[in-house]
C-alpha positions in Angstrom: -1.5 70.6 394.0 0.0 68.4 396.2 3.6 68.7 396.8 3.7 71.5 394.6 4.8 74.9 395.5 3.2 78.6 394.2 4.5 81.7 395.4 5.1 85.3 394.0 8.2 86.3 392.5 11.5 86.2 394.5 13.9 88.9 395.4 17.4 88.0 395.5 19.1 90.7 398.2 22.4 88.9 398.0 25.2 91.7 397.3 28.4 91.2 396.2 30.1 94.3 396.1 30.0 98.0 395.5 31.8 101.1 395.7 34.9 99.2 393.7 34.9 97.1 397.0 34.2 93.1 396.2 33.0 91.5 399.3 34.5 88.2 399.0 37.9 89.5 398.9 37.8 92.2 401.4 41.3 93.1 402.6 41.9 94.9 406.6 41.9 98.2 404.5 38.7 97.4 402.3 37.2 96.9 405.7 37.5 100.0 407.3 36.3 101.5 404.2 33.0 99.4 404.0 32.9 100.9 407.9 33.7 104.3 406.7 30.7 103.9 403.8 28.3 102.2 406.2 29.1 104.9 409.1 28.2 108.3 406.2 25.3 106.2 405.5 23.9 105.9 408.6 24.3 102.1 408.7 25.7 100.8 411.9 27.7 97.1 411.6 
């Protein structure tokens, strides 16, 4: 096996969005709401 790689199954935990809010493109307002979302979830940014 050498130079070969084996490993379990990956996880991608990349997100790109959600709650109609795409994080690429978030505008001054779409950030306060993300803070607003995280805040009501108990998330603290």
């Amino acid at each position: 096996m050498a130079g070969d790689w084996v490993s379990a199954g990956g996880v991608d935990l990349q997100i790109n969005g959600a709650l109609g809010l795409a994080f690429p493109d978030l505008t001054e307002p779409d950030q306060e709401k993300l803070q607003e979302i995280c805040n009501f979830c108990g998330i603290r940014v």
